[in-house]
C-alpha positions in Angstrom: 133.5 18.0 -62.7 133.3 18.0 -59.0 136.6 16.7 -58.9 138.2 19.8 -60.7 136.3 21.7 -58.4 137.9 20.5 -55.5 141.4 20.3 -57.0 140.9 24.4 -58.0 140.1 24.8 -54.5 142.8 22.8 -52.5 145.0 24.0 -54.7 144.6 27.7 -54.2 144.5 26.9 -50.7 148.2 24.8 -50.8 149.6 27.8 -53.0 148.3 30.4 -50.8 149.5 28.4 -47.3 152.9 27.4 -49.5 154.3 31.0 -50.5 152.6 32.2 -46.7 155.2 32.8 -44.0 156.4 29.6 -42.5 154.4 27.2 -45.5 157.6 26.4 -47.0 158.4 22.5 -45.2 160.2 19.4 -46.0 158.4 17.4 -48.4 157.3 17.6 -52.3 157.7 21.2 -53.6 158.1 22.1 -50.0 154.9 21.2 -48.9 153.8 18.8 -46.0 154.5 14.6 -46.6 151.3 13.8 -47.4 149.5 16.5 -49.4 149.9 15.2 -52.9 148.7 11.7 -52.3 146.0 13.1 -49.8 144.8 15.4 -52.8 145.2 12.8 -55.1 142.9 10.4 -53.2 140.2 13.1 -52.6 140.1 13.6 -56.3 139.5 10.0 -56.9 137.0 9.6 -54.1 134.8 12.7 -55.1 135.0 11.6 -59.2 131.8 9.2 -58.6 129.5 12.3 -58.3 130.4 13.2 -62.0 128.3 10.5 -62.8 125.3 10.5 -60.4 124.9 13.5 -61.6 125.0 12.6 -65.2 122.6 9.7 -64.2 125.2 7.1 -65.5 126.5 3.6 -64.2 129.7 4.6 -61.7 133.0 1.9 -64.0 134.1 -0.9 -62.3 137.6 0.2 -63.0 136.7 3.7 -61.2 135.1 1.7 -57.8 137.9 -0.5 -57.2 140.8 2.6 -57.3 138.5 4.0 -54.4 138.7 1.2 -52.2 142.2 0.7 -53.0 143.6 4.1 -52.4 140.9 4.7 -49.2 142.2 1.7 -47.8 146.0 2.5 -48.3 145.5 6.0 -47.4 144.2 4.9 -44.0 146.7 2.4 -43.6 149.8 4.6 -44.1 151.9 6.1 -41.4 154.9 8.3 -41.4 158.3 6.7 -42.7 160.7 5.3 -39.6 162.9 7.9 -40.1 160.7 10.9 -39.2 159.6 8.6 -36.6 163.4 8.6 -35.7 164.1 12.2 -35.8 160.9 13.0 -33.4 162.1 10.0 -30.9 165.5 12.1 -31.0 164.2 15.5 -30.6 162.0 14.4 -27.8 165.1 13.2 -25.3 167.2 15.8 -26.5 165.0 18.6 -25.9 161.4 17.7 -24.7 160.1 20.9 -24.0 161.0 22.3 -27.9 159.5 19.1 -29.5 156.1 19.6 -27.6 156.2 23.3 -28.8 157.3 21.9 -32.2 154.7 19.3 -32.6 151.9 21.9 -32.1 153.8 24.0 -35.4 154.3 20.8 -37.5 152.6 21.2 -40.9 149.8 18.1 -42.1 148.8 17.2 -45.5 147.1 19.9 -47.5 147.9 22.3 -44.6 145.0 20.8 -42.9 144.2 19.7 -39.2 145.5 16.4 -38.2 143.0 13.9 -39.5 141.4 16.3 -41.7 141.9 14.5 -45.0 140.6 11.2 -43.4 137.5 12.5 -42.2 136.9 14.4 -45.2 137.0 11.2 -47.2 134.9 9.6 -44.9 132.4 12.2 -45.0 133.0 12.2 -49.2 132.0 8.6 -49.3 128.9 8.5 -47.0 127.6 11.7 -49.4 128.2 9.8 -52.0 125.9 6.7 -50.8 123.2 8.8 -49.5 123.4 11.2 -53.0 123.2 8.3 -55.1 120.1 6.3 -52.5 118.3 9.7 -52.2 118.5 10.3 -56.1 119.1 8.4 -59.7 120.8 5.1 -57.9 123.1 5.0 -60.1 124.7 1.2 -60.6 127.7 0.5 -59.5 129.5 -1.6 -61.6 131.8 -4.5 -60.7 132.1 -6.2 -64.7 135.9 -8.0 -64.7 136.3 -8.0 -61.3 138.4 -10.8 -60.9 140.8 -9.6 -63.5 140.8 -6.1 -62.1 142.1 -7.4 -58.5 144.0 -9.5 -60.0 145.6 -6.6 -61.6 145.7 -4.5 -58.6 147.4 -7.1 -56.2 150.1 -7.8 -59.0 151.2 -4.1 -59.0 150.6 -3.3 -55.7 153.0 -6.3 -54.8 155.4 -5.0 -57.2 155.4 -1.8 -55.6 155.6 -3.4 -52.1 158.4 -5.8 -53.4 160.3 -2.5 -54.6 160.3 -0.7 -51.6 161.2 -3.5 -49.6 164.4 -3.9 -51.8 165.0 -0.2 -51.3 164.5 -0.8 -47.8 166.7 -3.6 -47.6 169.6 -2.0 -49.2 169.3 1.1 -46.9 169.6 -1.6 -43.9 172.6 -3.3 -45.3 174.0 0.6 -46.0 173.3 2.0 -42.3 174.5 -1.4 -40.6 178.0 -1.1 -42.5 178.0 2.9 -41.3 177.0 2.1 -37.4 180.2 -0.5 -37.8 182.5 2.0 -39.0 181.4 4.5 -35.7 183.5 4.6 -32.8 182.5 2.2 -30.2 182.5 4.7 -27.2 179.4 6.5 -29.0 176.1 6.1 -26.9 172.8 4.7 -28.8 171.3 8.0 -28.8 175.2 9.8 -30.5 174.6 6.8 -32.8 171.5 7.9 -33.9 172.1 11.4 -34.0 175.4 10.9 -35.9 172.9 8.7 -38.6 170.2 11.5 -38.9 173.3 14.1 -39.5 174.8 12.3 -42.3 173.9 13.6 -46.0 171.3 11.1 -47.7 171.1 9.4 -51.0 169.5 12.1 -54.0 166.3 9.5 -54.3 165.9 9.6 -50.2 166.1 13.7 -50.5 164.3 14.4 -53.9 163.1 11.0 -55.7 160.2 10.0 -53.8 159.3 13.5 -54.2 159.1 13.5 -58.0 157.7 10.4 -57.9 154.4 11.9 -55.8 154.2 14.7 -58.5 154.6 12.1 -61.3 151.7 10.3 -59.7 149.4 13.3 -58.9 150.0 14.3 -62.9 149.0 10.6 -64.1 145.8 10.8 -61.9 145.1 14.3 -62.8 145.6 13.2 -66.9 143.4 9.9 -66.5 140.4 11.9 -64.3 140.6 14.2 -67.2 140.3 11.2 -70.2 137.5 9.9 -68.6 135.3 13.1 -68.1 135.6 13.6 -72.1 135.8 10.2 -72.7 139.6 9.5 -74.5 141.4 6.9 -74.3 143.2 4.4 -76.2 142.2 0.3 -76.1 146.0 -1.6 -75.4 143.7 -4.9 -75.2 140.7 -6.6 -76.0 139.6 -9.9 -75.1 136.8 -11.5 -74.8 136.7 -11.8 -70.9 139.1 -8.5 -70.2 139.8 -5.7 -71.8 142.0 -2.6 -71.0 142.7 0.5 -72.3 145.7 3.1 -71.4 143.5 5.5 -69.1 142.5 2.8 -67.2 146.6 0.9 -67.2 147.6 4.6 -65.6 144.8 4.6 -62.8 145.9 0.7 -61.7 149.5 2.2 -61.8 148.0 4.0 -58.3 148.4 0.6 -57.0 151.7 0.3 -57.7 152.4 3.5 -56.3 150.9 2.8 -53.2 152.5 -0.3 -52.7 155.8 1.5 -53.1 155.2 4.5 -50.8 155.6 3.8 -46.7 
């Protein structure tokens, strides 16, 4: 229940800072990179109170996402080509990109490490909630099979976004060959930034966040009323279709930068 709470909340507060003057940005639905999988995360990392509350044992299935996603979500940086575009707008015009950088929009609308320590601070709550009240077990049951899981489709994600990667190499290699050679690095550059990008590159990975956000949104929402569907059962792992979309996260993760 908390975790609805906090997604009515953020998301009157994203709504409200997205229609506001100046909220509209590159990025999913015109919000800042960043805010659907930082929201997403917080929901995950706040759904263990549901159950301290409720006095029950937190699922294995539900403790391993956490760690996943916390330690992805702290791991991630911005993509090489925003990277780019700054390193461009900083020799071209240095005083604008220090007067830009104090405007530029962070996930959920948010200070800059805002999301981060909020997890943080979500996650020592959490420990001292559960140590100060019903302690609650943990559970870690299939464990071997669950990581097992999540490094398969977290490398698959990782293996597909260094494909995509790849192939964007190979593409901007045959375009910096076709340039005129009196170009300088920095013309180079520029020229690459100005050229129209793929429909996945502008809008893709976008729909892919929402996608996401929906499937973690839909499986929170199973496991607070309890419905799901069993896709396996064996005797030493079992695995039902709320719990296939949460290790999808994984996969997710993998693929994003």
């Amino acid at each position: 229940m908390i975790s609805f709470i906090l997604l009515a909340i953020f998301g009157i507060w994203v709504l409200i800072m997205r229609f506001s003057e100046g909220g509209k940005v590159e990025g999913p639905l015109g919000m800042p990179r960043g805010t659907i999988r930082g929201l997403s995360t917080i929901l995950l990392v706040a759904f263990p109170f549901g159950y301290i509350l409720r006095n029950e044992a937190i699922p294995s299935l539900i403790v391993n996402v956490i760690f996943v996603v916390v330690a992805f979500y702290f791991e991630a940086r911005k993509s090489e080509q925003e990277k780019i575009k700054r390193f461009v707008e900083e020799i071209k015009r240095p005083d604008f990109y220090i007067q830009d950088s104090t405007k530029q929009k962070m996930p959920l609308y948010l200070p800059k490490y805002s999301v981060r320590f909020l997890l943080v601070l979500m996650l020592i709550i959490t420990l001292i909630a559960n140590y100060a009240g019903p302690h609650v077990p943990f559970e870690v049951t299939n464990t071997i099979f669950d990581l097992l899981i999540i490094i398969i489709l977290f490398i698959i994600g990782a293996s597909l976004r260094s494909i995509t990667h790849s192939r964007e190499n190979k593409r901007m290699k045959n375009r910096i060959a076709n340039m005129d050679a009196s170009l300088s690095e920095l013309e180079i550059i520029e020229k690459l930034l100005l050229e129209e990008t793929s429909w996945w590159k502008r809008k893709g990975r976008n729909i892919l966040s929402v996608i996401m956000f929906i499937i973690v949104v839909t499986s929170l929402i199973c496991f607070t009323f309890e419905w799901d569907l069993a896709i396996f059962d064996l005797p030493d792992y079992s695995l039902t279709l709320v719990g296939f979309l949460l290790l999808l996260i994984n996969a997710y993760y993998g693929f994003r930068d």
